[in-house]
C-alpha positions in Angstrom: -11.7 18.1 6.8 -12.1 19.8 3.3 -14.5 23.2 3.1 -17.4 20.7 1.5 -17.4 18.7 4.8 -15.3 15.8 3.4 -13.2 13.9 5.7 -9.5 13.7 5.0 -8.1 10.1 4.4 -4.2 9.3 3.4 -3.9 5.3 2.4 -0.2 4.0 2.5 0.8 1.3 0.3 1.6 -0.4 -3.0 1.1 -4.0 -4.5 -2.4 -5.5 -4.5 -3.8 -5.1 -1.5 -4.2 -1.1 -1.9 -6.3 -1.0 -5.1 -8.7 -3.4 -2.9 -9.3 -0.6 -0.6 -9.3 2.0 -2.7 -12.3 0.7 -4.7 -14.7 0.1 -1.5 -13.6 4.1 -0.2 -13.8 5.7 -3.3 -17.5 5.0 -2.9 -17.5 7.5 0.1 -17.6 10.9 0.4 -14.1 11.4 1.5 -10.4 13.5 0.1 -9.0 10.4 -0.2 -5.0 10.7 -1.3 -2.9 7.5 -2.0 0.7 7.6 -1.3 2.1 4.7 -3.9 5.8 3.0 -3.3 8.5 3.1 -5.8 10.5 0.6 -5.4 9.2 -1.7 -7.0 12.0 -3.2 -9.9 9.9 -6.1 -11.1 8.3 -7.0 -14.6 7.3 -4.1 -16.9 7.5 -1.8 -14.0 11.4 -2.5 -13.6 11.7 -2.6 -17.3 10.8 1.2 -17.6 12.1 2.3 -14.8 15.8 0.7 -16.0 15.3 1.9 -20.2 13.6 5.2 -19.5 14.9 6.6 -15.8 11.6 7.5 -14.5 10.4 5.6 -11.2 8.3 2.7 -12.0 4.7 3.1 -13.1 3.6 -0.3 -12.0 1.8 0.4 -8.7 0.7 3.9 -9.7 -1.2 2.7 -12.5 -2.9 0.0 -10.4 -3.7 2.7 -8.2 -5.2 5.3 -10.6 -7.3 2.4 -12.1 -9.0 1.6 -8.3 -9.7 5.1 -8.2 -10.7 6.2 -11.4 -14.8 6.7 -12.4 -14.7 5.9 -16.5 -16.3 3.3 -18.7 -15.1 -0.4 -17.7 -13.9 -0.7 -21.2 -11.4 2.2 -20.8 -10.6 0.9 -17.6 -9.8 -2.6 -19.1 -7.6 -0.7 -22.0 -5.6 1.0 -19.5 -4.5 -1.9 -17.4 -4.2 -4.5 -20.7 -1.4 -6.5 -21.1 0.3 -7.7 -24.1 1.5 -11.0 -24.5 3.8 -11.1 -28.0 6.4 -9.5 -29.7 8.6 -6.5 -28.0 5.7 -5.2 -26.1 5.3 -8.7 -24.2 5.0 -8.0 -20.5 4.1 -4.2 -20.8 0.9 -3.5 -19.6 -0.5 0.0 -21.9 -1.2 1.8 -18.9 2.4 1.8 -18.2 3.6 2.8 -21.5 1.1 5.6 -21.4 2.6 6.9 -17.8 5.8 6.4 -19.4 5.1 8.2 -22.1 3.6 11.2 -20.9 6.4 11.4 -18.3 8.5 11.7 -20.9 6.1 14.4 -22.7 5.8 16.7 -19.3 9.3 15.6 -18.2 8.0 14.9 -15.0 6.8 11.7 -13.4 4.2 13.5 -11.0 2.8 15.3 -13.7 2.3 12.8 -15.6 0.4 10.9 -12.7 -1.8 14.2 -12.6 -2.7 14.1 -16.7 -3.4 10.6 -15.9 -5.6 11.6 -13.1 -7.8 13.8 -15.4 -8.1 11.4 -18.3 -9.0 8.5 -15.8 -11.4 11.2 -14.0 -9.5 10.1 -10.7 -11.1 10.0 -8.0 -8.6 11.5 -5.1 -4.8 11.9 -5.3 -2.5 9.5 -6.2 1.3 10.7 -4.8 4.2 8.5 -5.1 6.1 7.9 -1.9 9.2 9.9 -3.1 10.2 12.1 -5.9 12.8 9.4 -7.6 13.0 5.6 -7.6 14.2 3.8 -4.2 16.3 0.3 -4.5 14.7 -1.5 -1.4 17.5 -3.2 0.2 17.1 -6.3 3.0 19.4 -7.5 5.6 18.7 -10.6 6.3 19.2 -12.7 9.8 22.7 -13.8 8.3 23.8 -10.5 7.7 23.7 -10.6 4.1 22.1 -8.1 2.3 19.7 -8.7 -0.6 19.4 -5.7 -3.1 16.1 -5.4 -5.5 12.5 -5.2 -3.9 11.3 -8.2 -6.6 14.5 -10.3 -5.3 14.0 -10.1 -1.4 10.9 -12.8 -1.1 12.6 -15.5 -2.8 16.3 -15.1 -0.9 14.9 -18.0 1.3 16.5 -16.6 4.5 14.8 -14.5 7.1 14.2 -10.6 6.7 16.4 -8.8 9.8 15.5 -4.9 8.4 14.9 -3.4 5.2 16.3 0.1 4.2 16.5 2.2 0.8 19.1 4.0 -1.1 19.1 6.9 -1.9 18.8 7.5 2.0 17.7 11.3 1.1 15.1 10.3 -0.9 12.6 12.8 -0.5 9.0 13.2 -0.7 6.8 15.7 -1.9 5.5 18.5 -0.7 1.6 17.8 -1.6 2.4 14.5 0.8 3.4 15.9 3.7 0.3 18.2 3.5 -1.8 15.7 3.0 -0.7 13.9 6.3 -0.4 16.5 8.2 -4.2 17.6 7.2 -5.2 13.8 7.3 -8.4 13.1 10.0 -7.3 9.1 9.2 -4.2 7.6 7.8 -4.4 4.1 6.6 -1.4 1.4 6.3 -1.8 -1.5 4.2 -2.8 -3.4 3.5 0.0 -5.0 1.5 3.0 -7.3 1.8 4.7 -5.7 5.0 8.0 -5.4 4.1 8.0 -4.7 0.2 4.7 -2.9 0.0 4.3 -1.0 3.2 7.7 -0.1 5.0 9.5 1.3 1.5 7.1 4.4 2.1 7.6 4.7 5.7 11.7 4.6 5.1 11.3 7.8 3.2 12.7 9.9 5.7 10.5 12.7 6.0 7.0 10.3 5.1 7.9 8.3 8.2 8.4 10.8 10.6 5.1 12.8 9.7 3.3 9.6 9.5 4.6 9.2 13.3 4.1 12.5 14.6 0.8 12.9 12.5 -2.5 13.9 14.8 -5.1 11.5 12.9 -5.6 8.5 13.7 -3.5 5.7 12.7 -4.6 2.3 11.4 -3.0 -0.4 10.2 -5.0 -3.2 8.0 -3.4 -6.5 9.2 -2.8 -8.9 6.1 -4.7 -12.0 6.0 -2.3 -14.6 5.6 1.2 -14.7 6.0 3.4 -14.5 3.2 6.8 -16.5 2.6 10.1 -15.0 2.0 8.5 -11.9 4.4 6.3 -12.7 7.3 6.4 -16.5 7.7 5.1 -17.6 10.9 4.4 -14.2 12.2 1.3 -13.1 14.5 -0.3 -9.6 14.3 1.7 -8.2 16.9 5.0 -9.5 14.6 3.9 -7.5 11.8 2.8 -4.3 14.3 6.5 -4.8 15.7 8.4 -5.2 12.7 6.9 -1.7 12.1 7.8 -0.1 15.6 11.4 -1.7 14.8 11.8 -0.1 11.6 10.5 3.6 12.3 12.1 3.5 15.9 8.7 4.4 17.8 5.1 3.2 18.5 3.2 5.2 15.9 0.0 3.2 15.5 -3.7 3.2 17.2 -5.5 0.7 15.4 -5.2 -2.5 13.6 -8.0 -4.1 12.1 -8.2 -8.2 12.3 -9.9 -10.6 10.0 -12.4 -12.7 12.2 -13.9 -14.7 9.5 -12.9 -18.5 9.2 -11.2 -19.6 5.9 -12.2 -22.5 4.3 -10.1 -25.7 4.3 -9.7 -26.4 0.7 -8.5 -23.0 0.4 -6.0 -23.1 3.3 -4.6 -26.6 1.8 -3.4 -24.8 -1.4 -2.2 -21.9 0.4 -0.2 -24.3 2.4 1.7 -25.2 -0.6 3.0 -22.0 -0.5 3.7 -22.3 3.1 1.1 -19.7 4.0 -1.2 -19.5 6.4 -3.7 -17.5 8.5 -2.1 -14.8 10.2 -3.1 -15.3 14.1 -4.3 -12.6 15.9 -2.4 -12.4 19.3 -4.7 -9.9 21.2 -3.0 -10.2 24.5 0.2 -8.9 22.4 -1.8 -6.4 20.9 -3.2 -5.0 24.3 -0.5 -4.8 25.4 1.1 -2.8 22.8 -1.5 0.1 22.9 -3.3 -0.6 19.8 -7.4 -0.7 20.0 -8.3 -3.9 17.6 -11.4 -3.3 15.9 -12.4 -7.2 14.5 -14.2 -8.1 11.3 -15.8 -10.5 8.4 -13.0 -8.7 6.4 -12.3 -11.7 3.9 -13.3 -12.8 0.0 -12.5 -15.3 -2.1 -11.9 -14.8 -5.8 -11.1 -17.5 -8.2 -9.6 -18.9 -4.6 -8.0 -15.9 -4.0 -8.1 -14.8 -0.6 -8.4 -10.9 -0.5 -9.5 -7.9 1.7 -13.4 -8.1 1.2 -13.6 -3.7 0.2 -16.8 -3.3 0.2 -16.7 -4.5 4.0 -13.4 -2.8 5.0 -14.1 0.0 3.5 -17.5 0.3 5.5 -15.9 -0.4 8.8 -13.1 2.6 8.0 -15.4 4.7 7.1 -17.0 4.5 10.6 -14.0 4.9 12.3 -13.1 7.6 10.5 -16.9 9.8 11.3 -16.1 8.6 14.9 -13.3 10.2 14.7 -13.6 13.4 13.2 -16.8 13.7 15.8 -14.9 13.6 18.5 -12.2 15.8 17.4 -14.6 18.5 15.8 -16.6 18.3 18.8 -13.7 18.9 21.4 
């Protein structure tokens, strides 16, 4: 807890799902820091990070938009995207962190300038201190290289591992965990979202050895090319597999129905509603804390963060009671 009575919170992820989160917990009085992937090699992100060597911006910029408190207009500057000529693809809040990486010569300071312009809102760390190529072996035994490449090899995902293998991150991150009262995984796609911060060597083991409280956010559906046909209790293994330990305490569960139209579309994708196998998860340890944790937007399906956020938020005073009062 900080010296103004504000709870410590690290979030884990990348992709969509953790700007969701971050915009219902920002809205709390919590030190809220956001440890962002980097391996992301897809669209304007990968185009960067191949022309200009820095890690790509993509999911950092996603990030410091959830968290930051300016006008909507600035907001809808930052994360514009242009359609035409050279710049097509580029969103300008990606050419501005490449830029002022390039002015500072440093990715995390740029992240920091950013942070004060965007009047952030928390931390925002990436995973490591250089870009990570994600890597998957699949059930065949070939490997898949390229984190934007692995959901569309069509073959089952057997492990996913990085390179460099002493990738390293930094120092402000392992403080943070270490000082964490919660630390928050996901939500996010499980193995191209989640797991390349956890294979950081050094993230994963403090993650695992950590004293908060660990929860992971379970997605909502599952997700081909990663997770198809998995139950909770898949995705909570496929974690356990990776980092070699049962590291988790929670995992929070969606127990809102979704509505048929919406599930026939998603079908087409061959996605579905990720079951929730409670026996499994018993018997794994885990508490499961359920909730109405679902919205639709323009048929969407997403984490619902105002709700969420509310039911962390609770878990996290619980928690910090308890261990304050011992």
């Amino acid at each position: 807890m900080t010296k103004n009575g504000q709870p410590k919170i690290v979030i884990i992820g990348g992709g969509t799902g953790l700007p969701v989160l971050l915009r219902g917990l920002k809205k709390y009085p919590l030190d809220i820091t956001a440890v962002v992937t980097v391996a992301d090699d897809g669209g304007s992100s990968g185009r960067l990070r191949d022309e200009m060597d820095i890690p790509p911006p993509g999911d950092i910029r996603n990030v410091l938009a959830a968290l930051s408190d300016v006008e909507p207009l600035i907001e809808e500057m930052f994360q514009h995207r242009f359609t035409s000529n050279e710049l097509s693809g580029h969103s300008l809040g990606n050419l501005i962190l490449a830029a002022m990486t390039s002015i500072t010569g440093n990715f995390v300071h740029a992240i920091q300038e950013m942070s004060k312009v965007l009047n952030v809102n928390g931390r925002v760390l990436p995973a490591a201190t250089e870009s990570v190529v994600l890597h998957a072996e699949m059930e065949d035994g070939t490997i898949v290289s390229g984190e934007s490449k692995i959901p569309y090899s069509g073959k089952k995902i057997r492990r996913v591992f990085l390179t460099p293998e002493i990738a390293q991150p930094l120092p402000e991150t392992i403080h943070a965990i270490r000082q964490a009262d919660l630390i928050i995984l996901g939500p996010g796609s499980l193995f191209t979202s989640i797991l390349p911060n956890l294979l950081v060597p050094k993230l994963g083991q403090e993650v695992a050895r950590a004293k908060a409280k660990k929860v992971y956010i379970c997605n909502l559906m599952t997700q081909a090319g990663e997770t198809l046909d998995f139950t909770a209790s898949d995705h909570v293994k496929a974690l356990y597999n990776h980092m070699k330990c049962s590291f988790l305490d929670t995992i929070l569960v969606n127990s809102e129905n979704i509505p048929e139209s919406i599930l026939n579309r998603y079908s087409e994708e061959l996605a579905k509603p990720v079951h929730f196998d409670f026996n499994q998860l018993y018997e794994l340890g885990l508490e499961v804390v359920q909730g109405e944790i679902m919205s639709l937007e323009n048929g969407v399906i997403r984490h619902d963060t105002k709700e969420v956020a509310s039911i962390l938020y609770n878990l996290l005073i619980n928690e910090t009671n308890k261990r304050y009062k011992a």
